[in-house]
C-alpha positions in Angstrom: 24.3 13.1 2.6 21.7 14.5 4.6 22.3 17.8 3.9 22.6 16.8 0.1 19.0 15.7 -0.4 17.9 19.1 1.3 19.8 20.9 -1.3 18.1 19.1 -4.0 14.6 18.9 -2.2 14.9 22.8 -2.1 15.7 23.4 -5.8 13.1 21.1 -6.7 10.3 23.3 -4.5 11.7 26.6 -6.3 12.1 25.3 -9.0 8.2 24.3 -8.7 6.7 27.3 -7.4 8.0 29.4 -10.2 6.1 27.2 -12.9 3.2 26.9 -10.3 2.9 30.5 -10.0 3.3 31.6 -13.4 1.0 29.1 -14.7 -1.7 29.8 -12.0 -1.5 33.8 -12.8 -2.1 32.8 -16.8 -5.2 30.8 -15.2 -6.4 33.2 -12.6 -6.4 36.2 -15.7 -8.4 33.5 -17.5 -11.1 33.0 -15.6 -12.7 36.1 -16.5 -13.3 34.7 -19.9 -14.6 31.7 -18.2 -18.6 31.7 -18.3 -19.7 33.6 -15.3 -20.3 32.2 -11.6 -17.8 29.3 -11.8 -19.3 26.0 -10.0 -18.7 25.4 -6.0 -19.4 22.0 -4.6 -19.6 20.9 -1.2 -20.5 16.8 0.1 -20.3 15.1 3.2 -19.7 11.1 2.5 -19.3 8.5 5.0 -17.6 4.9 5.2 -18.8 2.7 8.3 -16.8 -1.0 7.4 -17.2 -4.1 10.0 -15.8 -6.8 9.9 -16.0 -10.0 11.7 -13.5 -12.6 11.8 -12.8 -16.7 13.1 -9.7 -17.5 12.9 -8.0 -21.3 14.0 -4.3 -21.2 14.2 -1.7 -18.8 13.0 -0.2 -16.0 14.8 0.8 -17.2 18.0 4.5 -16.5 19.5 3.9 -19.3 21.4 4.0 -22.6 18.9 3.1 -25.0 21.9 -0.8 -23.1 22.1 -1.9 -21.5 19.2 -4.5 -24.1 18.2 -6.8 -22.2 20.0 -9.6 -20.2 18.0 -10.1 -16.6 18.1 -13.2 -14.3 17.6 -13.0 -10.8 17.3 -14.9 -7.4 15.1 -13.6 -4.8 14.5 -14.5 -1.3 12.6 -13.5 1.6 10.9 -15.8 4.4 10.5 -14.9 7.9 8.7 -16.6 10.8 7.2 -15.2 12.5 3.9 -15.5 16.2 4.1 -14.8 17.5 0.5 -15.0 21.3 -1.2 -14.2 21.9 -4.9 -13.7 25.4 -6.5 -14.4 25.1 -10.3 -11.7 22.9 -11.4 -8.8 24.1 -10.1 -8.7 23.8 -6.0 -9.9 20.8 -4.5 -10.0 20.1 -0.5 -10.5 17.3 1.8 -10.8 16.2 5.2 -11.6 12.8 6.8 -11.5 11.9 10.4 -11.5 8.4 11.1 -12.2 6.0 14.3 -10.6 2.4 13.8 -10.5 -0.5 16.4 -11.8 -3.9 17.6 -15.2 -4.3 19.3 -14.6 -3.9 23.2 -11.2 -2.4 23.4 -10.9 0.3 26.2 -8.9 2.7 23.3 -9.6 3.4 20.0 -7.7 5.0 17.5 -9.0 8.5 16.1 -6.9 9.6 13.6 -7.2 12.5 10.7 -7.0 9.7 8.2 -6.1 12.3 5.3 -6.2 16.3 5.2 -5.0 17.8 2.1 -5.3 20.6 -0.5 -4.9 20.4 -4.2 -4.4 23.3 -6.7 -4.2 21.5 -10.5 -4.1 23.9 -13.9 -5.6 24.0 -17.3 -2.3 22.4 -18.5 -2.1 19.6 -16.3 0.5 20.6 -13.9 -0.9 20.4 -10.3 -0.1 20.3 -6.4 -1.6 18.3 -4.0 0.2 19.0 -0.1 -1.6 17.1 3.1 -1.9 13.4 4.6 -2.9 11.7 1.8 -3.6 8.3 0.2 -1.1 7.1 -2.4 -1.9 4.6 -4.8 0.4 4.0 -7.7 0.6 1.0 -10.5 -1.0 -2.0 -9.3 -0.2 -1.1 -5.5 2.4 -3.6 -4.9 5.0 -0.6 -3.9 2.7 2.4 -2.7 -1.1 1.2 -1.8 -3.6 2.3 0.1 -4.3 -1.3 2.2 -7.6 -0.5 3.4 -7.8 -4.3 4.4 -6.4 -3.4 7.8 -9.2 -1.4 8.8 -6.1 1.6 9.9 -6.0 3.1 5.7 -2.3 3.8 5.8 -1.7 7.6 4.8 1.3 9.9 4.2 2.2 13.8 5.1 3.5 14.3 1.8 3.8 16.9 -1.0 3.0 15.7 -4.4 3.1 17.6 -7.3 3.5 17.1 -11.2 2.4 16.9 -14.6 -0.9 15.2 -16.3 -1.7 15.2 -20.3 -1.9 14.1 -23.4 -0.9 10.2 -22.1 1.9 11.3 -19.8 1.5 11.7 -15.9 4.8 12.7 -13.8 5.0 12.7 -10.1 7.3 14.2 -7.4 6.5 13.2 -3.6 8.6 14.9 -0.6 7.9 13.9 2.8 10.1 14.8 5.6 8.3 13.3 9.5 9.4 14.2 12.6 8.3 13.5 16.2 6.8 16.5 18.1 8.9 16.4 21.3 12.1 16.7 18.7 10.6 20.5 17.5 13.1 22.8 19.4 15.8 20.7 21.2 15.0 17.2 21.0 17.3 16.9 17.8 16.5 14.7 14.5 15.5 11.3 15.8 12.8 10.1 14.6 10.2 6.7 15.5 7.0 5.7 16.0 5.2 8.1 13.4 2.3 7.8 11.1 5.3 5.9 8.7 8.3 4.1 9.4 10.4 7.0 7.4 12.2 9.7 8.1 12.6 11.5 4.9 11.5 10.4 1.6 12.1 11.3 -2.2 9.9 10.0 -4.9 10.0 10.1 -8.9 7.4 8.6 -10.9 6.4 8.4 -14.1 3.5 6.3 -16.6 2.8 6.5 -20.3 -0.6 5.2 -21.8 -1.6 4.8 -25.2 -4.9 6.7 -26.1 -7.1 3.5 -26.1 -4.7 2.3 -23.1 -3.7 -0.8 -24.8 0.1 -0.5 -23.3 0.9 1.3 -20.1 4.3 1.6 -18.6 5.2 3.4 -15.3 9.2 3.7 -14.0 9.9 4.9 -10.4 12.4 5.5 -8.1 12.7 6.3 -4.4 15.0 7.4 -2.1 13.9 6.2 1.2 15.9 7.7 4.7 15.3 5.1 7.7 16.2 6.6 11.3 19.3 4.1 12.6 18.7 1.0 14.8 22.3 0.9 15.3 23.2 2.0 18.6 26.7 2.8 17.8 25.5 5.7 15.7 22.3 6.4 17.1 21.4 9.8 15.1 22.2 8.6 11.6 20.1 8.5 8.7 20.2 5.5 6.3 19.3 5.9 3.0 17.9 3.2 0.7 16.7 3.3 -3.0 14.3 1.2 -5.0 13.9 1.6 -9.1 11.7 -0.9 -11.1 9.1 -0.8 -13.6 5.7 -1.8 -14.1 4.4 -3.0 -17.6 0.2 -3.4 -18.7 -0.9 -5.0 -22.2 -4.5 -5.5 -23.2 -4.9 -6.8 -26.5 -8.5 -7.7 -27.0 -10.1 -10.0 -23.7 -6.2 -10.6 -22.4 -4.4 -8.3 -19.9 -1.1 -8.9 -19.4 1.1 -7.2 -16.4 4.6 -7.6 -15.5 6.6 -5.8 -12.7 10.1 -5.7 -11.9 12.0 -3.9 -8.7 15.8 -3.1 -6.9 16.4 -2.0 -3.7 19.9 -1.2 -2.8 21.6 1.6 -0.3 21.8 0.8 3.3 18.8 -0.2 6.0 18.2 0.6 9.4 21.3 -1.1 10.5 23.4 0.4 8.3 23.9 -3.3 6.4 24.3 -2.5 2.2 20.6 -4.0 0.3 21.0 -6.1 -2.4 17.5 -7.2 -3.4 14.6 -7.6 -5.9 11.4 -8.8 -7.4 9.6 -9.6 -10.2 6.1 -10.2 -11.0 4.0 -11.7 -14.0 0.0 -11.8 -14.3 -2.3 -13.2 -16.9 -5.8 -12.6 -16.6 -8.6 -14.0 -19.5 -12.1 -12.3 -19.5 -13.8 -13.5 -22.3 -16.8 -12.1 -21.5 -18.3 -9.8 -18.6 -19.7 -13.0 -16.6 -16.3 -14.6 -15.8 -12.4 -14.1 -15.6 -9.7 -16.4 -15.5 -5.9 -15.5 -14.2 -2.9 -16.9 -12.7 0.5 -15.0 -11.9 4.1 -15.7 -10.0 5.9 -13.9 -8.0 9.5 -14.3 -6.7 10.9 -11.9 -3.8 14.5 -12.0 -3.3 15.5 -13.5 0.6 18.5 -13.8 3.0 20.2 -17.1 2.7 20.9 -17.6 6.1 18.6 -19.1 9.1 19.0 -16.5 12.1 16.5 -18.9 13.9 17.7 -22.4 14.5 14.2 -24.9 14.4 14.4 -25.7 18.0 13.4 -22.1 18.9 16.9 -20.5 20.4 17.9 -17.3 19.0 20.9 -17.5 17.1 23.2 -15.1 15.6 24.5 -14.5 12.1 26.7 -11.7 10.6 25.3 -10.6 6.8 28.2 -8.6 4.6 24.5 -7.6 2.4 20.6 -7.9 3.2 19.1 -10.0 0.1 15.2 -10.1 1.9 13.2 -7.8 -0.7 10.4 -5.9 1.7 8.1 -4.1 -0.2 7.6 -1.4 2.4 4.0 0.9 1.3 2.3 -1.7 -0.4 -0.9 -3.7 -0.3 0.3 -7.0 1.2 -2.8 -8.5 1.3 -3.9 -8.3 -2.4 -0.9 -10.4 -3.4 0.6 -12.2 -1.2 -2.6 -14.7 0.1 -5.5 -13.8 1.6 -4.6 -14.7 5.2 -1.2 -12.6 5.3 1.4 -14.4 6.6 3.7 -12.8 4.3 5.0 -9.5 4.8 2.0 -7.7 6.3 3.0 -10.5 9.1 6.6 -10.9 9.8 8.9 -14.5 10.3 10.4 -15.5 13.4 13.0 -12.8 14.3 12.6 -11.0 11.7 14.3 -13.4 9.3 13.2 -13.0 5.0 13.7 -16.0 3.3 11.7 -14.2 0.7 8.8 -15.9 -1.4 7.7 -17.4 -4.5 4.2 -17.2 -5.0 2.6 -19.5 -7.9 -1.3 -18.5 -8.2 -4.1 -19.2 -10.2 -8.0 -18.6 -9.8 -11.6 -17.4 -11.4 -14.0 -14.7 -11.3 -17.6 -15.4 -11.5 -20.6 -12.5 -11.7 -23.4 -15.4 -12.3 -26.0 -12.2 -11.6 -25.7 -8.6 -11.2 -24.2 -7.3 -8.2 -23.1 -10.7 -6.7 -19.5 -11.5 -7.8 -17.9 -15.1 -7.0 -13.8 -15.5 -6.8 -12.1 -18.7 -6.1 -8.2 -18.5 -5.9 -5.5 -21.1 -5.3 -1.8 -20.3 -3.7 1.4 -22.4 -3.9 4.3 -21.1 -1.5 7.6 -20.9 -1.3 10.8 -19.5 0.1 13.1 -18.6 -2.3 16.7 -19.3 -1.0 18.1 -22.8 -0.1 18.4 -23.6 3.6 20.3 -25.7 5.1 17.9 -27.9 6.7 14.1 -27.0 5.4 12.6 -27.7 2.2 11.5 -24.6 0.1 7.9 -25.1 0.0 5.6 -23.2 2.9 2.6 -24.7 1.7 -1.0 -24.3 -0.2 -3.9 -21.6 0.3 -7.1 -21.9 -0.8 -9.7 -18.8 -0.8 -13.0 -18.5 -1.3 -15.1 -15.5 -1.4 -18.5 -13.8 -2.0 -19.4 -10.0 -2.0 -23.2 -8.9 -2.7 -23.9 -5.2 -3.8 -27.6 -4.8 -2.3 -27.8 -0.6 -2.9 -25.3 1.9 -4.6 -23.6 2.0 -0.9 -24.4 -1.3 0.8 -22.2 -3.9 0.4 -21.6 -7.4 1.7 -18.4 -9.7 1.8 -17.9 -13.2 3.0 -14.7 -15.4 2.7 -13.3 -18.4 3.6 -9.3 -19.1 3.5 -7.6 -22.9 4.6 -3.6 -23.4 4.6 -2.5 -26.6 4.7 1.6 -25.8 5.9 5.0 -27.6 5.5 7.5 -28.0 8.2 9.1 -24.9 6.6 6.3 -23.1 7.6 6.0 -24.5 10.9 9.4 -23.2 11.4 9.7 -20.4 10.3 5.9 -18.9 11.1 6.1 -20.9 14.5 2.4 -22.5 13.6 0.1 -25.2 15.0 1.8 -28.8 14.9 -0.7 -30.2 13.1 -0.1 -27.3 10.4 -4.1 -26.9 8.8 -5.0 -23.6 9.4 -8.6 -22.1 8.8 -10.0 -18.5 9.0 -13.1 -17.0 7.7 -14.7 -13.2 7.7 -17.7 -11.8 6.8 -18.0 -7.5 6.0 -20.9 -5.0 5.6 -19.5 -2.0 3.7 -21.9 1.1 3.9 -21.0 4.3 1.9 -23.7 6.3 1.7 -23.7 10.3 0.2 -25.0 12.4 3.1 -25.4 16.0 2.0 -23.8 17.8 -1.7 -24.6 21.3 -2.4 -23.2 23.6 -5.3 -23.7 27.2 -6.0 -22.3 29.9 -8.0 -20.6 32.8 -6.6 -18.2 35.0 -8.9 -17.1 37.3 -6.0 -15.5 34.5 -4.0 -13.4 34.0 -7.0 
């Protein structure tokens, strides 16, 4: 199988180059015509984020003390290092410190590092870590939220015009020790995948009033099973995302599969499905509510008084929507899939939301947003609902790059939740944050120089 997706990876790439390189010699022989000294442009930007955060309950391993309240800040600060040649090259860098006020280590990564070459016609390559954001971000996001801006080594290349945008993504990750001798295995990287294989592809109407976008993966997960260690597990997700805007109405709808095999080696047989309607009659205030149901096992690996217990599943029914932005969907205070259950166990989720946005004056925007949860399987001995969120929060734009947030977040639980999140007994939960987002454009220079060409 392994060996299979190379072959295809490999036509793919020659297949690519040869259009790349054709198409790139028609524009390089064009450039002459071009109006002489072509622009160059080169900025420094920076991004310093801090947030502060109280939290009272939630979290904890231990469900007999976690009623105590925790304080912490933390940061992420990164410089954006960008050069553009004319229109047709484009390069980045961006290093990038992330970590919590007072910690003996931080975490200084190369957040992304890539090149792009794109062509008068629209096809283009863009190779390097990089940010992918696709759709609405349920499946591929960029979740800044956790201060550590998830990134992939990835080449992504493809087609942009006249409505139409198709994209390819290869990725294959390795660990460095496994270079010469160490063999295949793979863990612990910058992404929980081994190899990965994505199609996508979105149609717009000229005055974007529908929008559709279709993808499919092909995700290879290293094996957890110890009886074959060295095995690569391939699973497969194909759905569909759908946007209408008639007039002040948007209306957005989203459906996904995921089959093949996970780390274990145990076939998936899951899905979701999303809905959205948001109202802006005018640019003061917006209205929306939405649902979402995520498919989930049916059985309870975790009896309620805490021992581990052990059951066999012939299929894995728990939808996990691996890349994407947890916390823009699934309740502010992520206790859903950014945060895991007790051993691991999906149950899955419906989510029934509603809320408002309010801009009462310029630069200061209001939201208010309520959440009713759910698992969605039947258990034996819990009650579906998980219980209800409510969020409030503030942001305050003082300058072009000065921003602050503030936001508050209760959850009053169920048993369910109790159970299966191992919360406080008395179940109320409460956390609030405040965030000073500075983004200021330290230094841009462009000249002209036609013998660099």
């Amino acid at each position: 199988m392994l060996d299979y997706h190379h072959r295809i990876t490999r036509w793919i790439l020659l297949v690519f180059v040869i259009l790349t390189a054709v198409d790139l010699q028609a524009q390089v022989e064009a450039i002459d015509s071009f109006p002489p000294h072509p622009d160059n442009e080169f900025s420094i930007s920076a991004k310093m984020t801090t947030r502060g955060e109280l939290r009272h309950g939630g979290f904890n391993p231990d469900s007999t003390d976690n009623n105590r309240t925790s304080m912490f800040i933390m940061g992420q600060y990164r410089i954006d290092i960008g050069y553009k040649r004319s229109s047709w090259f484009e390069l980045k860098l961006a290093p990038q410190m992330s970590g919590v006020w007072g910690q003996s280590s931080i975490s200084l990564t190369l957040a992304e590092a890539w090149a792009q070459m794109r062509s008068r016609v629209g096809v283009f390559a863009k190779i390097g870590r990089q940010t992918l954001e696709y759709d609405d971000e349920r499946i591929l996001g960029y979740d800044d939220w956790t201060m550590t801006a998830p990134t992939h080594d990835v080449l992504k290349f493809g087609y942009e015009g006249h409505g139409h945008k198709v994209h390819a993504l290869l990725a294959y990750n390795q660990n460095p020790e496994n270079q010469m001798t160490g063999g295949n295995y793979y863990s612990g990287g910058i992404q929980p995948y081994k190899t990965m294989q994505t199609l996508w592809y979105h149609y717009e109407t000229p005055k974007s009033f529908f929008g559709i976008s279709l993808i499919g993966m092909n995700i290879g997960m290293q094996s957890l099973n110890l009886n074959v260690p060295n095995k690569t597990f391939y699973q497969q997700l194909v759905g569909t995302y759908v946007t209408l805007k008639p007039k002040f109405v948007t209306l957005e709808g989203a459906f996904y599969y995921q089959m093949g095999k996970e780390e274990y080696g145990i076939p998936l047989d899951a899905f979701m499905g999303s809905g959205t309607i948001k109202v802006s009659p005018s640019k003061i205030y917006t209205l929306y509510a939405g649902y979402d149901y995520l498919s989930g096992d049916k059985y309870f690996a975790v009896p309620s008084e805490g021992s581990i217990g052990l059951v066999y599943h012939d299929k894995i029914r728990g939808f996990c929507p691996i890349f994407g932005s947890h916390h823009d969907f699934y309740g502010a205070m992520d206790f859903f899939y950014l945060n895991s259950y007790v051993s691991n166990f999906t149950p899955g989720l419906q989510n029934l939301y509603t809320g408002a946005s309010v801009n009462p004056i310029q630069n200061l925007n209001l939201t208010a947003s309520y959440h009713f949860f759910a698992i969605a399987t039947d258990l034996d001995y819990l009650d579906k609902p998980l219980g209800h969120e409510l969020e409030l929060s503030a942001s305050y734009t003082f300058a072009r790059f000065i921003k602050v947030a503030a936001g508050y977040s209760f959850m009053r639980g169920t048993k369910t939740m109790q159970v299966l999140q191992h919360l406080s007994e008395n179940r109320q939960l409460h956390w609030g944050w405040v965030m000073l987002s500075v983004t200021p454009t330290i230094f841009t220079h462009a000249w002209t120089d036609k013998k660099n060409l």
